[in-house]
VEXTORNU-415869 format. One record per residue (C-alpha): residue in one letter; x, y, z. Coordinates in steps of 0.5 Angstrom, whole numbers, plus 500, padded with zeros to 3 digits. Each point is the difference from the previous one (the first is absolute). Layout:
aXYZ;...
# end
This chain:
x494493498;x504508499;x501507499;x496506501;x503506502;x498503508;x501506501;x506503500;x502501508;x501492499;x506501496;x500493499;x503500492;x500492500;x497498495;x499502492;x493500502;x501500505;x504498501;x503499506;x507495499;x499498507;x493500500;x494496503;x495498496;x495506505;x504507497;x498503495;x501506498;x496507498;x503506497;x498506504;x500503494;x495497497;x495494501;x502494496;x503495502;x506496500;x500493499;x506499505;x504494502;x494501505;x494501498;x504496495;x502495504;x493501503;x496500494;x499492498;x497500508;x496507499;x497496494;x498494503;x497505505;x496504496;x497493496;x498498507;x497507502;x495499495;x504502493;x497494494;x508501497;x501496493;x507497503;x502500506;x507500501;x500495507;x498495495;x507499497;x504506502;x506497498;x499493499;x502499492;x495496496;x506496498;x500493502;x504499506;x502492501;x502498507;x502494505;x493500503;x495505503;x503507502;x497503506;x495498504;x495504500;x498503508;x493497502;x497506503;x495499504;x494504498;x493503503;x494496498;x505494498;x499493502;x505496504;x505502505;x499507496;x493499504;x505502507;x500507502;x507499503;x502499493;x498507498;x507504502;x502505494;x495502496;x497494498;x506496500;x503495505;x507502501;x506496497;x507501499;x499501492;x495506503;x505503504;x506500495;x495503495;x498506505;x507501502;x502501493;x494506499;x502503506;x508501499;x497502493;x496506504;x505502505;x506500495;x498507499;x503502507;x508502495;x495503496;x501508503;x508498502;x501498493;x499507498;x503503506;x506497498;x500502494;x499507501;x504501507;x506494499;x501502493;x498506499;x495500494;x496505497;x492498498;x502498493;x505495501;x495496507;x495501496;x504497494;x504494504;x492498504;x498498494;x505495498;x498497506;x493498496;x503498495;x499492502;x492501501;x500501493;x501493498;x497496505;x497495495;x506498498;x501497508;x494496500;x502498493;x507497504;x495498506;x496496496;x505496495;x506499503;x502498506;x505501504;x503494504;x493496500;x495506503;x497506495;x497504506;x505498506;x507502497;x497506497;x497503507;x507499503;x504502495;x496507500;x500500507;x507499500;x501506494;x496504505;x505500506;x506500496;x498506496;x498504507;x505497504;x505504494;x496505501;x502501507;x507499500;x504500494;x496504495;x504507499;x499501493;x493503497;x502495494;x500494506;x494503504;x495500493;x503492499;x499498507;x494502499;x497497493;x502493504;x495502506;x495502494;x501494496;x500495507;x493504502;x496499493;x502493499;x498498506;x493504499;x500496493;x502493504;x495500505;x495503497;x500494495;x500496507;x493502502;x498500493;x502492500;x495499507;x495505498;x499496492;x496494503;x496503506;x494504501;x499508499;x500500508;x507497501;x503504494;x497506504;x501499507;x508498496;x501507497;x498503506;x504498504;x506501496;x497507498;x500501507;x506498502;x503504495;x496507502;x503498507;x506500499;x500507495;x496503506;x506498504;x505502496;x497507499;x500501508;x507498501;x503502493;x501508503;x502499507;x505495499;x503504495;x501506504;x502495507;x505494495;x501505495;x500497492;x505494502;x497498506;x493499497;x504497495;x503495504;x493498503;x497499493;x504495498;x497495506;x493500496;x502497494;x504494503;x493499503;x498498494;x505495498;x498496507;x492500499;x502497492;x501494504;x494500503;x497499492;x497493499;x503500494;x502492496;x507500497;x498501492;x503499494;x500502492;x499493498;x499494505;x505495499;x503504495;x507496498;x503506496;x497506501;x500502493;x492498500;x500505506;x503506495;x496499495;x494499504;x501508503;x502502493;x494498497;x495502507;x505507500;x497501491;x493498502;x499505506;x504505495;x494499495;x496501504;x502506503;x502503493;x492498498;x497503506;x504507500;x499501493;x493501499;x498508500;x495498507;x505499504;x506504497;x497507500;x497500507;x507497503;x503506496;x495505503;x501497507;x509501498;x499507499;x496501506;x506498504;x505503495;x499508502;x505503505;x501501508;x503506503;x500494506;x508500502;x499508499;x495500506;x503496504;x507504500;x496506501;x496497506;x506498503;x505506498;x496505500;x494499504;x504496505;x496494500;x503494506;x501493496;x495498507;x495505498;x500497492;x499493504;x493502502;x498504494;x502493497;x496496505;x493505499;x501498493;x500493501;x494500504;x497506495;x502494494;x495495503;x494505501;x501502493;x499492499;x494500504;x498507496;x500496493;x497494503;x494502503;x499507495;x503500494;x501493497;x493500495;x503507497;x503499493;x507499499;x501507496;x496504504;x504498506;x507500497;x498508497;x496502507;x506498504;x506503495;x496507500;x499499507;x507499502;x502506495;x497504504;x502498507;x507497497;x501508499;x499502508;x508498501;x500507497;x497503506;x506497504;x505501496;x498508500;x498499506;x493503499;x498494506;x502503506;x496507498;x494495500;x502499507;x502493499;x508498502;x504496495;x500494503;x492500501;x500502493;x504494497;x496496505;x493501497;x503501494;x503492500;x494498502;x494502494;x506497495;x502495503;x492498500;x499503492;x506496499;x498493502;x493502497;x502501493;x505493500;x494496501;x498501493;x506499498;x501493503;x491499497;x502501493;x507496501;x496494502;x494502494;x506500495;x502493501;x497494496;x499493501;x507496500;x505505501;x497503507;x507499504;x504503495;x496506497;x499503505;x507500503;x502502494;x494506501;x503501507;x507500497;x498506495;x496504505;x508500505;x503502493;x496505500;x501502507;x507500499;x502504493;x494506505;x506499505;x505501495;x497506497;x499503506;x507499502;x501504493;x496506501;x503501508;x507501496;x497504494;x497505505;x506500505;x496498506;x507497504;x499498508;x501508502;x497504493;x492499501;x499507495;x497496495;x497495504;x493503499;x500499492;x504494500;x493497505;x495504495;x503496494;x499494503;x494500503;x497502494;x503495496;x496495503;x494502496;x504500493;x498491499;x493502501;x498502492;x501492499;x496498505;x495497494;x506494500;x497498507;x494496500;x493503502;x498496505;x498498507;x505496505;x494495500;x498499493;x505496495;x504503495;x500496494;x508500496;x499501492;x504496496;x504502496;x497499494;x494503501;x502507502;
# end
C-alpha cells in the first residue's frame, strides 16, 4: 500500500517509490527537498490498506481497491470452498456476537487465522529496523560515494514496481496445492536467507544489492498475498468487520514501523550493520510459521482434471482476459493522463543520500541520533494522517497536490540553512534543527500522499479494481525510482562525494526546485473532491 518520500534524515533509500526494499507496508518517504510524495514499497505497500482507510474515514471513492485488490477476475476452478471466512463477533450482533467477552481485538474474536494475518503486518513494519545499517553498510564497509548508494538503493525497489504480477501468480497457480500458504512461506524464507547473507557472506557491493532485491522481492509478495488473505474474509462481510479487519492490520504494521524506528539507529551503533543484520533475519521465518495458521483448502486449476492440458488452457485464457481488460482500462485518456501526472510527481530528483553523507560525515550525526529522527518521524507520519482526515480531506485534488508541491518547495529549501549553517547563527543546533526539520515534512509529506492514494482509487473502473490499481501503484514506485536514480546522477555530476560537500548546496537547490516542475500538468488530474465520484470518459467520446 507504498512509497512517499520521508525526510531525508530517514535515509531509508528502500523503495522506488519508496521504496524501501526491506520495507514495511508504514514507511514512506518524503523528500526534504520538497513536498511530493513518493509511493514506496511503503506507503507502497501501505497504500491499498491507507485506501481502504480513507473510504472508511468518509471518502465516497468509485472503486475501492479492498474490494478485489489482487483477486483476478478470471475464473478460478477449485477442489471446493477455499478458505473460511472469520466469523467476527461484531457489536449490535446477534447470538454469541451478543457476549462482551467475545469482543477482544477491535471487534474480532481472536483466532489463529487472525493472529497469522497480524503477525504478517507487523514484520512488514519492523522489517525497517536494517533499513539505516543497510546504507551504513554501504557507505562505512564498501566505502561508496552518495552517487553509487544512491544508485545500488534503488535497486533494492525494483520488485515493488511489478507487484501485480504476484498476485497474478498468487491467484492462479498454486504451488503444492495452496496459493496463500506456499507463497507466505517461501517469502518468508526469501527474507531470512537474503538477511541472513547479508550477515555473514555478503563482501561484495554486487552481492549486497542482490541480497537485498531477495529481501525486497520476499517482503512485497508477502504484502500483495496476505493483503489478497484479508480482501478474501472482508468480501462477503459487513463495513464493520472489513473495518475493524484493516484496522487492526494497519495497526499492526505502524507498530512494528515505530519499533523499528526506535531500534533502527541504536542497534546500528551497539551491533553494527551485520549484527542488526543478523537479528533481521528472525522476523521473515515469522512469517513462514504464521502461514500455517491460514485457513486455507488445498486447491487446484481444474478439479479432478485427468491431464492438465485443460488446466494450461484454462490460464492462457483467464491470463487473455485479465490482459483485455487491463489494456481497456489503461488506454482511455481518463485514466492515462493523471496516471502520467502522478509518474512525473514522483519522477523529480532527491539530493536524499547526499544529505545523509553530509549529516553523518560532515556534521557528525550518530546512527543512534538518525534512530530517533526516525521514530519522530513515524509518529509525525500518523499526525499527518490525522491532519488530512479530520481537515483536508473535502479539498479538491488539484489544489491539494499544488498547495502541498509549493509548500514543501519552500521548506524543502530550509536544508540550505543546514548546509550553510545558517541554522546555528539562528541560535538552534544542527541536531535541533534536522529534529524540527524532519518533523514539519514528515507531516507534509504524509498529507500530500493522501490525495495520491484518493485519485488511484477514483481512477479505477468497475471489474478491474484489483489490477488497475496495483498497476497505479506499480507506476507511482517507478516514478520514485527513476527520481532515485536521477538524484543519484546529479550527485556525481556536481561532485558531491562522501567528503567533497562544496556544491552541495546547488545540487539540494536544484532538487528542490525540480519538484515544482510536474505542476503545468496539473489539468491532467481530476478537479474534484475525495468524497465525490469521478466518472471515467471512454475513449470514444473524448
Amino acid at each position: 500500500m507504498l512509497v512517499h518520500r520521508l525526510p531525508v534524515h530517514w535515509q531509508q533509500q528502500h523503495k522506488p517509490a519508496s521504496h524501501s526494499y526491506y520495507d514495511s507496508p508504514t514507511s514512506a518517504r518524503l523528500t526534504a527537498s520538497s513536498g511530493r510524495c513518493r509511493a514506496i514499497p511503503g506507503l507502497k505497500a501501505q497504500a491499498p490498506r491507507m485506501a481502504s482507510f480513507l473510504k472508511r474515514s468518509g471518502w465516497k471513492l468509485s472503486s475501492a481497491p479492498e474490494d478485489d485488490r489482487h483477486s483476478s477476475p478470471m475464473v478460478q476452478q477449485e477442489t471446493g470452498p477455499e478458505t473460511a471466512p472469520l466469523k467476527p463477533k461484531l457489536k449490535g450482533v446477534s447470538g454469541d456476537a451478543a457476549n462482551p467477552s467475545t469482543w477482544r481485538i477491535m471487534g474480532l474474536e481472536p483466532s489463529p487465522e487472525l493472529l497469522a494475518i497480524s503477525m504478517v503486518y507487523f514484520v512488514q513494519g519492523i522489517l525497517g529496523l536494517a533499513r539505516l545499517a543497510v546504507t551504513y553498510f554501504y557507505k562505512d564497509y564498501f566505502k561508496l560515494d552518495p552517487g553509487t548508494v544512491a544508485v545500488l538503493t534503488s535497486f533494492g525497489a525494483a520488485p515493488w514496481v511489478v507487484k501485480p504480477i504476484y498476485g497474478f501468480l498468487s491467484d492462479t497457480v498454486p504451488i503444492f496445492g495452496y496459493k496463500r500458504r506456499s507463497y507466505l512461506i517461501l517469502c518468508g524464507l526469501c527474507g531470512a536467507l537474503s538477511w541472513s547473507a547479508m550477515a555473514t557472506v555478503v563482501d561484495s557491493p554486487t552481492a549486497a544489492t542482490a541480497a537485498v532485491i531477495l529481501g525486497s522481492l520476499g517482503t512485497a509478495c508477502s504484502d500483495v498475498v496476505v493483503d489478497s488473505i484479508v480482501v478474501e474474509r472482508s468480501r462477503d462481510q459487513g463495513q464493520d468487520m472489513a473495518g475493524s479487519l484493516q484496522s487492526l492490520c494497519w495497526g499492526s504494521a505502524a507498530l512494528g514501523g515505530v519499533m523499528s524506528a526506535y531500534f533502527s539507529g541504536s542497534l546500528v551503533d551497539a551491533w553494527g550493520p551485520r549484527g542488526v543484520f543478523a537479528a533481521t533475519a528472525v522476523f521473515p521465518l515469522i512469517v513462514s510459521v504464521a502461514a500455517l495458521l491460514i485457513s486455507e483448502k488445498p486447491t487446484s486449476l481444474v478439479p479432478g482434471a485427468k491431464v492438465q492440458l485443460p488446466a494450461v488452457e484454462g490460464l492462457r485464457a483467464s491470463f487473455l482476459q485479465q490482459f483485455q481488460q487491463l489494456r481497456e482500462a489503461v488506454t482511455q485518456r481518463s485514466i492515462i493522463l493523471p496516471a502520467l501526472f502522478v509518474f512525473l510527481w514522483q519522477a523529480t530528483p532527491t539530493a536524499d543520500t547526499a544529505m545523509f553523507f553530509f549529516e553523518t560525515n560532515k556534521l557528525g550525526f550518530t546512527a543512534e541520533f538518525l534512530g530517533r529522527v526516525r521514530l519522530a518521524g513515524a509518529l509525525a507520519s500518523l499526525a499527518g494522517v490525522a491532519t488530512y482526515n479530520g481537515l483536508l480531506k473535502q479539498v479538491p485534488l488539484r489544489r491539494m497536490f499544488l498547495w502541498t508541491a509549493c509548500i514543501g518547495t519552500v521548506l524543502g529549501l530550509t536544508q540550505l540553512l543546514l548546509i550553510t549553517g545558517v541554522n546555528k547563527e539562528l541560535g538552534l543546533s544542527n541536531e535541533l534543527f534536522v529534529l524540527g526539520d524532519s518533523l514539519v515534512l514528515t507531516v507534509l509529506g504524509q498529507v500530500s500522499f493522501m490525495p495520491v492514494l484518493v485519485l488511484a482509487a477514483q481512477l479505477c473502473p468497475e471489474g478491474v479494481e484489483a489490477t488497475l490499481f496495483a498497476t497505479l501503484m506499480s507506476i507511482l514506485n517507478g516514478g520514485a525510482f527513476v527520481g532515485s536514480s536521477g538524484g543519484a546522477l546529479l550527485t556525481k555530476v556536481f561532485g558531491v562525494t562522501s567528503t567533497n560537500f562544496d556544491r552541495l548546496a546547488p545540487l539540494v537547490l536544484l532538487c528542490t526546485l525540480s519538484s515544482l516542475a510536474p505542476l503545468p500538468l496539473l489539468g491532467l488530474v481530476p478537479d474534484t473532491k475525495p468524497g465525490e465520484e469521478y466518472k471515467l470518459t471512454d475513449k470514444d467520446d473524448e
